[in-house]
MMTF fields as JSON, N, C-alpha, C and O atoms, coordinates in Angstrom:
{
  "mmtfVersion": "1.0.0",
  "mmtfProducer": "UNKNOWN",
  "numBonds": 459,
  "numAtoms": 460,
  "numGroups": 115,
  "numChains": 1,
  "numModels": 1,
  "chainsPerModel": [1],
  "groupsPerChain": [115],
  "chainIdList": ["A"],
  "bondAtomList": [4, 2, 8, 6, 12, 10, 16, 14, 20, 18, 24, 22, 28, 26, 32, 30, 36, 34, 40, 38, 44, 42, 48, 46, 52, 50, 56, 54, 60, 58, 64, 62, 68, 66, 72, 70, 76, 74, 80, 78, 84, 82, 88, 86, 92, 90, 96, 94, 100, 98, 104, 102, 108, 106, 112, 110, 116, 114, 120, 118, 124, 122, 128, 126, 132, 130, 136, 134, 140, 138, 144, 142, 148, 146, 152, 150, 156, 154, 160, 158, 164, 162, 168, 166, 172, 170, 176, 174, 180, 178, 184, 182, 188, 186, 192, 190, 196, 194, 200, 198, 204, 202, 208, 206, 212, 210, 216, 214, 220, 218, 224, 222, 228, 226, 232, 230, 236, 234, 240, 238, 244, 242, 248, 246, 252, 250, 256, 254, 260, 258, 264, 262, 268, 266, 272, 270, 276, 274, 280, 278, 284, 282, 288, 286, 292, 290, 296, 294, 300, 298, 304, 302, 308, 306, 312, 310, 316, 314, 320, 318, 324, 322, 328, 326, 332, 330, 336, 334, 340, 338, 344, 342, 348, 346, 352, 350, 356, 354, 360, 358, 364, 362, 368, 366, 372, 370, 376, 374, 380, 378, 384, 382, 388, 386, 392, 390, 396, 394, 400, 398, 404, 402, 408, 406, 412, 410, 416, 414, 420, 418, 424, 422, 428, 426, 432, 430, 436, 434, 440, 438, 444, 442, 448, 446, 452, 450, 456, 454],
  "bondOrderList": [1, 1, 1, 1, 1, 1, 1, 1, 1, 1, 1, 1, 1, 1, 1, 1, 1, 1, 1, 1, 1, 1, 1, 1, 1, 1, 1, 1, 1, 1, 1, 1, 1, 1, 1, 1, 1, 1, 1, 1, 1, 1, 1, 1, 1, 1, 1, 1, 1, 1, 1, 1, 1, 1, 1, 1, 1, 1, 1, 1, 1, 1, 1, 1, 1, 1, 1, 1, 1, 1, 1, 1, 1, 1, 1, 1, 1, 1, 1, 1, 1, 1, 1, 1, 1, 1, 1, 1, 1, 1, 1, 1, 1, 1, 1, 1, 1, 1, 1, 1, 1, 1, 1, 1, 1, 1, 1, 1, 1, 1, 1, 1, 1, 1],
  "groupList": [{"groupName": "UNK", "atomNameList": ["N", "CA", "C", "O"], "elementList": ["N", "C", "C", "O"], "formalChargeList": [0, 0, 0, 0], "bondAtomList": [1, 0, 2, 1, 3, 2], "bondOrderList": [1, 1, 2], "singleLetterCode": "X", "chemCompType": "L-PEPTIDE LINKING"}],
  "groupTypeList": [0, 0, 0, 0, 0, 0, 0, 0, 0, 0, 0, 0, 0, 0, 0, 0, 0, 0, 0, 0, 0, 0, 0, 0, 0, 0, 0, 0, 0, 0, 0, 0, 0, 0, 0, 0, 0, 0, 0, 0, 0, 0, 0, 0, 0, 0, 0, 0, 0, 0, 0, 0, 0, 0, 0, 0, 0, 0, 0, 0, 0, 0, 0, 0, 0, 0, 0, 0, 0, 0, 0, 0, 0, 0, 0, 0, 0, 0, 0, 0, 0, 0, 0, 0, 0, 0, 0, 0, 0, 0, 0, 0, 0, 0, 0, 0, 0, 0, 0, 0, 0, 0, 0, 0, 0, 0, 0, 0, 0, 0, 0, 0, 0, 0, 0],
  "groupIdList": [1, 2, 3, 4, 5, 6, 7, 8, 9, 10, 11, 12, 13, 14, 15, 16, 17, 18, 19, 20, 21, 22, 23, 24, 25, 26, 27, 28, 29, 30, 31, 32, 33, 34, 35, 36, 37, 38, 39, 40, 41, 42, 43, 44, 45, 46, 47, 48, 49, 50, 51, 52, 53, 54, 55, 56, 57, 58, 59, 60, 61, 62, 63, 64, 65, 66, 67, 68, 69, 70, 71, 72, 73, 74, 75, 76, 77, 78, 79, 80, 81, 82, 83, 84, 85, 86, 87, 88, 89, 90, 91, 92, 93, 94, 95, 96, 97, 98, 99, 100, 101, 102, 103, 104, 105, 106, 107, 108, 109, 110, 111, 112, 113, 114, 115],
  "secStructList": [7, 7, 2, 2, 2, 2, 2, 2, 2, 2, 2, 2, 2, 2, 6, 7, 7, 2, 2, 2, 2, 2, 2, 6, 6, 6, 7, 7, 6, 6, 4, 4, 4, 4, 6, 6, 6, 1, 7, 7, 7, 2, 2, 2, 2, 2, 2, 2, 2, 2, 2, 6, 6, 1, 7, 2, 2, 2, 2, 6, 6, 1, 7, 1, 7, 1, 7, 7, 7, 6, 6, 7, 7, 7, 7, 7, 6, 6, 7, 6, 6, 7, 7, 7, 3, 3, 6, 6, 3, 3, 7, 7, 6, 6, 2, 2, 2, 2, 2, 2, 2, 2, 2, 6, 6, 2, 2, 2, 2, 2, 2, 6, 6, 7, 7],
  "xCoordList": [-32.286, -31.505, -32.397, -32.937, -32.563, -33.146, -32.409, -31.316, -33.131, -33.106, -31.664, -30.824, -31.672, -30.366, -29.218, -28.044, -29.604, -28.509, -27.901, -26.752, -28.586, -27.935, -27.376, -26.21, -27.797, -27.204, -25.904, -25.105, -25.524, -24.24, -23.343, -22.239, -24.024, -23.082, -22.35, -21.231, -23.321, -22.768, -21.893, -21.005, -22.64, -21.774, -20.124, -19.102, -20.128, -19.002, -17.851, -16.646, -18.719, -18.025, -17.473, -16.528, -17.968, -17.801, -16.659, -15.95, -16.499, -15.857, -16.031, -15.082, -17.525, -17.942, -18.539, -18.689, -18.771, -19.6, -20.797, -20.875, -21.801, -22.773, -22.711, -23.256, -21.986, -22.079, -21.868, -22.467, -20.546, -20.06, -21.102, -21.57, -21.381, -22.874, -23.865, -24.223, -24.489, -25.656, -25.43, -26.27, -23.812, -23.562, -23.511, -24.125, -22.786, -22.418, -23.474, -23.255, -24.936, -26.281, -26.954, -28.104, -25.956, -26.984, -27.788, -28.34, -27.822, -28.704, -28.11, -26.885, -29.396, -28.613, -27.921, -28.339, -26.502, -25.497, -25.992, -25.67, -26.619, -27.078, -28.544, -28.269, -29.373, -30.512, -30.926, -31.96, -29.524, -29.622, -29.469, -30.235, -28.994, -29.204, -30.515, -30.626, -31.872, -33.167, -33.558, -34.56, -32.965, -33.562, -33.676, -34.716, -32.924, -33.08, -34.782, -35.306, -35.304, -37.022, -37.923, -39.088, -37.483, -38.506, -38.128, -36.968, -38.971, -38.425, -38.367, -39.187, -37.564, -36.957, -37.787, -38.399, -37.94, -39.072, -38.046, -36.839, -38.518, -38.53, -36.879, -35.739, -37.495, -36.386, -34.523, -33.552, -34.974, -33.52, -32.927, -31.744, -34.069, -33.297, -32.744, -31.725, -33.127, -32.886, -31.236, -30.33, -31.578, -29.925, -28.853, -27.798, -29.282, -28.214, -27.926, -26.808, -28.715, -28.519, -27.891, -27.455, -27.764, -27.036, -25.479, -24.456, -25.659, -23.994, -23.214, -22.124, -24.3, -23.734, -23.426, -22.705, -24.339, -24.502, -25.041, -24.531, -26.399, -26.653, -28.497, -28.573, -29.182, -30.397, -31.058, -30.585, -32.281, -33.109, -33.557, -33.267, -34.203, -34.698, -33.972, -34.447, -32.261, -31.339, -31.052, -30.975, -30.943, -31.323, -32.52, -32.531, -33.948, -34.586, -35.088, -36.071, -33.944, -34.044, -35.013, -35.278, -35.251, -36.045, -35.252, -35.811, -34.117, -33.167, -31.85, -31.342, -31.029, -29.757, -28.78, -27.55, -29.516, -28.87, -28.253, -28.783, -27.169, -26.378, -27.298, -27.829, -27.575, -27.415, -27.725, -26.943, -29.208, -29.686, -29.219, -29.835, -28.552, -28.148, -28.638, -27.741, -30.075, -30.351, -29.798, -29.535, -29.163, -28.475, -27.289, -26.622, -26.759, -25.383, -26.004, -27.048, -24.517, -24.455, -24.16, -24.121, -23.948, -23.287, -23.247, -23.974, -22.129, -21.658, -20.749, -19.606, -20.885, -20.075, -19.449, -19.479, -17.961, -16.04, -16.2, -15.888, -16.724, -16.257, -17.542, -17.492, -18.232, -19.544, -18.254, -17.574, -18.168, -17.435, -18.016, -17.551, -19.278, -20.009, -20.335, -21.163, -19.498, -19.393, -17.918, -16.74, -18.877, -17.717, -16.952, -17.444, -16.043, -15.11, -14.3, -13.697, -14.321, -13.588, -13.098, -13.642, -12.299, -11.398, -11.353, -11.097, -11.519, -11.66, -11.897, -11.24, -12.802, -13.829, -13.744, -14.627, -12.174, -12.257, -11.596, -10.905, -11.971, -12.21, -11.167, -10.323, -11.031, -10.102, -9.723, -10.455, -8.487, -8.056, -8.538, -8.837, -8.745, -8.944, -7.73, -7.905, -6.598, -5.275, -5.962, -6.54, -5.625, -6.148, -7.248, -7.124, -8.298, -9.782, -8.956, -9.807, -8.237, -8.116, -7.342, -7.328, -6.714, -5.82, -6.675, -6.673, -7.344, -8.615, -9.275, -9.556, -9.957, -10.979, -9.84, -10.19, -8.959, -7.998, -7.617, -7.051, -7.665, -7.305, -8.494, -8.387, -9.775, -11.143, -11.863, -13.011, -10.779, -11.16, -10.108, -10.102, -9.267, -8.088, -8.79, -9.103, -9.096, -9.985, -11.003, -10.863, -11.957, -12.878, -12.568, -13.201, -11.693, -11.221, -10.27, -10.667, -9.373, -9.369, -10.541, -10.306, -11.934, -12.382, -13.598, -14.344, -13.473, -14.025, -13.268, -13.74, -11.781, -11.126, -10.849, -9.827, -11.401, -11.277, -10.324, -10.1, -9.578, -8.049, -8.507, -7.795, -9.533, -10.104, -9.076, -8.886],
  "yCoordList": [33.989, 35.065, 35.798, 35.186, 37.275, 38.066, 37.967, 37.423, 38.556, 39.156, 39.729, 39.422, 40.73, 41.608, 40.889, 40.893, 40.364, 39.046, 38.477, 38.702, 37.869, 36.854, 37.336, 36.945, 38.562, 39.41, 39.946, 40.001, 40.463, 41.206, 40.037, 40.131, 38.47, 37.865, 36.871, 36.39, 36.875, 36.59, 37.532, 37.331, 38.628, 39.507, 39.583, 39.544, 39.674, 39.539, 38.672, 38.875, 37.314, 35.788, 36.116, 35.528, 36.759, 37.101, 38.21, 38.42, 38.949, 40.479, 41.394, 42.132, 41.863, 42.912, 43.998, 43.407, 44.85, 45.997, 46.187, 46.196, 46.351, 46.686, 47.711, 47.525, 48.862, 49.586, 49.118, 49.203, 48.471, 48.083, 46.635, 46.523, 45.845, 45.26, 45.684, 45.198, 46.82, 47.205, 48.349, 48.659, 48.972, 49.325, 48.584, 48.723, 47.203, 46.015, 45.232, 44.097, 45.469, 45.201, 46.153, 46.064, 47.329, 48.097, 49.207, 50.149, 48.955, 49.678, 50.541, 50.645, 51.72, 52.405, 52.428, 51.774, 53.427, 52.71, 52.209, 51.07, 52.949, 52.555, 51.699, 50.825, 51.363, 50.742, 49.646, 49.557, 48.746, 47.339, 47.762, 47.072, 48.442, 48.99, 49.28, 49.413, 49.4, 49.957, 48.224, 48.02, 47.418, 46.159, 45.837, 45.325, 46.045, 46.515, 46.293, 45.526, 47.627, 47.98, 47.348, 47.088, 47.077, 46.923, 46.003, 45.615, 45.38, 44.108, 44.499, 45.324, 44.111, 44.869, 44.311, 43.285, 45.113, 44.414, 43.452, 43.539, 42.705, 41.174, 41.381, 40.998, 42.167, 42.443, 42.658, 41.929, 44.2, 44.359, 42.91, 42.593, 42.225, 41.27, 40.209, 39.723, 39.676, 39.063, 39.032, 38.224, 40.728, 41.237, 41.066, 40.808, 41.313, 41.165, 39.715, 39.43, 38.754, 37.35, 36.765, 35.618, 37.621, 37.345, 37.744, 37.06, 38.661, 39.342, 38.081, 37.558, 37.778, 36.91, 35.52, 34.653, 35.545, 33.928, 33.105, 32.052, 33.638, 32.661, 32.541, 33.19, 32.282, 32.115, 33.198, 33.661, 33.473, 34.455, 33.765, 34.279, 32.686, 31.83, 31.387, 30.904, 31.52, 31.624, 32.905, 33.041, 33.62, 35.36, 35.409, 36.0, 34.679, 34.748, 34.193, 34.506, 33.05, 32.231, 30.385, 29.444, 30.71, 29.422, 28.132, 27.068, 28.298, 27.319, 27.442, 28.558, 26.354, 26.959, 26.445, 26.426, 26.131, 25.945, 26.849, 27.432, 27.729, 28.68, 29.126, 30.233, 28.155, 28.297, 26.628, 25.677, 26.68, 26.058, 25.902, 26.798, 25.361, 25.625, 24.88, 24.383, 24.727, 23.377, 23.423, 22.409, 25.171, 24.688, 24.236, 24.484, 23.681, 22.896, 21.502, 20.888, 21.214, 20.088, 18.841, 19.164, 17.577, 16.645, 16.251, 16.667, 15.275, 14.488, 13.309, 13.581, 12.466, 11.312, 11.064, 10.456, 11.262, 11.026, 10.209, 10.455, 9.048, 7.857, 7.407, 6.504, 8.084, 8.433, 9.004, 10.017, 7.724, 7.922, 9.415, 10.262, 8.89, 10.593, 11.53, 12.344, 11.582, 12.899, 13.639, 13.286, 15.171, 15.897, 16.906, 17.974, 16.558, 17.222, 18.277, 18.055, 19.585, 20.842, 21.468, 21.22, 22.09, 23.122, 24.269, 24.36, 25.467, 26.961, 27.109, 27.855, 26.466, 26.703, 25.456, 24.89, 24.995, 24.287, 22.999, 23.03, 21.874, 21.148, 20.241, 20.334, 18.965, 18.402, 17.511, 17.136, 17.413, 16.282, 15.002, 14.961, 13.681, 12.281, 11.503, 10.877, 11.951, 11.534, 11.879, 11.294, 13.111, 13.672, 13.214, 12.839, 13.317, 12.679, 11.003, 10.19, 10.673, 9.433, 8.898, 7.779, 10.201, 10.075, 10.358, 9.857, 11.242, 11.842, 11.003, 11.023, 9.832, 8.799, 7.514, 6.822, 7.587, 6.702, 7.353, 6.568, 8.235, 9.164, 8.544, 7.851, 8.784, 8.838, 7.476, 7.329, 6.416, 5.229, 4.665, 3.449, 5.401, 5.031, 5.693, 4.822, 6.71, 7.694, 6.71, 6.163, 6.34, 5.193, 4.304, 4.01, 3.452, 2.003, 2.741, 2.19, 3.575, 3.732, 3.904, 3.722, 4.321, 5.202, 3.599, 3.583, 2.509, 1.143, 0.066, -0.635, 0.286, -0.12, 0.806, 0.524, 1.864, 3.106, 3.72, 4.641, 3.36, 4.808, 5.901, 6.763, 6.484, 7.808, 7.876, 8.922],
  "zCoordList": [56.863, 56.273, 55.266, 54.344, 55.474, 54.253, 52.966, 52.811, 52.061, 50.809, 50.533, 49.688, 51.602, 51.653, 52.482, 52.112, 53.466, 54.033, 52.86, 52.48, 52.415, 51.113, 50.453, 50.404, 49.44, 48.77, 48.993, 48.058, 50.46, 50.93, 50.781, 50.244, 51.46, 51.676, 50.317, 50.14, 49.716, 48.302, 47.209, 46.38, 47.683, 47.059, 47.803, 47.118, 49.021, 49.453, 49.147, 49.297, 48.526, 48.31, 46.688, 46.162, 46.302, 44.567, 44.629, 43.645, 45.885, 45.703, 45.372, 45.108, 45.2, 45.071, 46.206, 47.275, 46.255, 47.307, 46.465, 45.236, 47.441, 47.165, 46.049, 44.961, 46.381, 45.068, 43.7, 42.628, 44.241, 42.369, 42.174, 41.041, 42.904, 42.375, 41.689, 40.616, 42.377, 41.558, 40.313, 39.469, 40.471, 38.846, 38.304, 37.246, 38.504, 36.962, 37.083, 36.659, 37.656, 37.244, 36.503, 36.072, 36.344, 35.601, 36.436, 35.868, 38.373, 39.207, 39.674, 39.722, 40.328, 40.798, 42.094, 43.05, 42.164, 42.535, 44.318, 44.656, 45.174, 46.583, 46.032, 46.854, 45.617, 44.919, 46.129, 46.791, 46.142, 46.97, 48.04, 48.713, 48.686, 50.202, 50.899, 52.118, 49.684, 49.566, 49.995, 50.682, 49.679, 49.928, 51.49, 51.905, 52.112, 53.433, 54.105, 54.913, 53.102, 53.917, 52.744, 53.044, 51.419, 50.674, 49.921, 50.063, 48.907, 47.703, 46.641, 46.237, 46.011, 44.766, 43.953, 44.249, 42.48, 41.382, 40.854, 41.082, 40.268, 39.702, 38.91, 39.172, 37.88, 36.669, 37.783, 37.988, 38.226, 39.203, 40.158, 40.288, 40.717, 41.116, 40.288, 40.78, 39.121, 38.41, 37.814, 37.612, 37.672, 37.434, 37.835, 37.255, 39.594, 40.609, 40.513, 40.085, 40.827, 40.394, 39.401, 39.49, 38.176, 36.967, 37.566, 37.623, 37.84, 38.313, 39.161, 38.929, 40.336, 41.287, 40.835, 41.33, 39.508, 39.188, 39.963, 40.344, 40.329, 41.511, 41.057, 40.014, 41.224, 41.041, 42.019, 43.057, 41.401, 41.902, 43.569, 44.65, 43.382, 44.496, 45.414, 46.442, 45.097, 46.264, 47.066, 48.287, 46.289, 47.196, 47.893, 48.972, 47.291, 48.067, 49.326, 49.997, 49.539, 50.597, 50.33, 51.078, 48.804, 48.707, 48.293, 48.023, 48.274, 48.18, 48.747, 48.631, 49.464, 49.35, 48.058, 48.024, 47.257, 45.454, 45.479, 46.425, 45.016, 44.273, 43.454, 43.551, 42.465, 40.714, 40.174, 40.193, 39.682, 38.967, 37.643, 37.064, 36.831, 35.825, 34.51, 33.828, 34.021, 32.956, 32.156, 31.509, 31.679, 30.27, 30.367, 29.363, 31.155, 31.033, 30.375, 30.589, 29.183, 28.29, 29.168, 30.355, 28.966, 29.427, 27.881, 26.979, 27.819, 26.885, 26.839, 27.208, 26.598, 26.63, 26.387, 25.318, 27.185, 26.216, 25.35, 24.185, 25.733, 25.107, 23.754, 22.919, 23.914, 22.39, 21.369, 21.524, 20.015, 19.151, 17.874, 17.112, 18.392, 17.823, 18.377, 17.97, 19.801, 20.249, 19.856, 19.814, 19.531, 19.127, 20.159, 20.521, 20.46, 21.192, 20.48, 19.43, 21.187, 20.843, 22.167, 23.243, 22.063, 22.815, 22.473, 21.272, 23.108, 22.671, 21.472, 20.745, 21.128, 19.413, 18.706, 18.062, 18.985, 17.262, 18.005, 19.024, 17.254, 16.929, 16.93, 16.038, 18.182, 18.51, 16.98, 16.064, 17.173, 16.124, 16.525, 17.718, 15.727, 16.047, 17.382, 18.428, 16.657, 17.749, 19.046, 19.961, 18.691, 20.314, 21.266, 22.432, 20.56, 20.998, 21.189, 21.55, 21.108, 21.147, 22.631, 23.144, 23.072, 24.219, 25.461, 26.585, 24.939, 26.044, 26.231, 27.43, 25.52, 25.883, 26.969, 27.926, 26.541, 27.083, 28.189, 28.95, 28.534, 29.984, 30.576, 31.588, 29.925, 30.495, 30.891, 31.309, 30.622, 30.581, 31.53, 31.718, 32.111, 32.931, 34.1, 34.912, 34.43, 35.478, 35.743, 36.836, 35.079, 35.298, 35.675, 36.689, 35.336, 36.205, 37.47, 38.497, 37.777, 39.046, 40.29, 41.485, 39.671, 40.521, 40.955, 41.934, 39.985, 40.242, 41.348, 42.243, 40.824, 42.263, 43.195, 43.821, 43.545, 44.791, 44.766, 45.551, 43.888, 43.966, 43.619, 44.133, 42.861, 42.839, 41.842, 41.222]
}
C-alpha cells in the first residue's frame, strides 16, 4: 500500500476527506492528492500524521503500528505513592481506596480465568 493508500484509508477510518485533512493539518486544501505522484516534505507529513494520530512510519508503510506512543505513563494502582487524579484533581484517600480494591478484585479474577 502507498503513501496515499494509507493516508485515504486512515483518513477515512478517522472521518475525514482528504480536504478537511489537509486543512486541519494546516495544508493546502487538495496538497494530499499531490501525494499521488510525489512525496510530501517531512514537516507536511508529520502533520497529517498528527491529525490522524498515527505515526509518520505507518503512512509510510514501515510499520503496521498505528501510533507509537512512548509518552504514555504507566503507574501502579496499588503503589501507595502513586498519585491518582481524575480530570485534574486529585482523588480523595477513600476513594483511592475503593479503586485499589476494584483493582485487586480484577486481578484475582483474571488469575482464576474469569477475566
Amino acid at each position: 500500500m502507498t503513501l496515499y493508500e494509507r493516508t485515504v484509508s486512515t483518513s477515512k477510518k478517522r472521518g475525514y476527506s482528504l480536504k478537511n485533512l489537509a486543512i486541519k493539518a494546516g495544508l493546502a486544501e487538495n496538497s494530499i492528492y499531490d501525494w499521488k505522484k510525489s512525496t510530501p516534505k517531512a514537516d507536511n507529513l508529520q502533520k497529517v500524521a498528527d491529525v490522524l494520530n498515527v505515526s509518520t512510519d505507518y503512512l509510510l508503510g514501515r510499520t503496521d503500528e498505528l501510533n507509537h506512543d512512548s509518552s504514555k505513563k504507566t503507574a501502579d494502582i496499588l503503589d501507595d505513592e502513586t498519585i491518582l487524579a481524575f480530570d485534574g484533581m486529585e482523588i480523595d484517600e477513600e476513594d483511592k481506596e475503593k479503586l485499589r480494591e476494584y483493582a485487586r478484585f480484577i486481578m484475582e479474577q483474571r488469575k482464576r480465568g474469569g477475566k
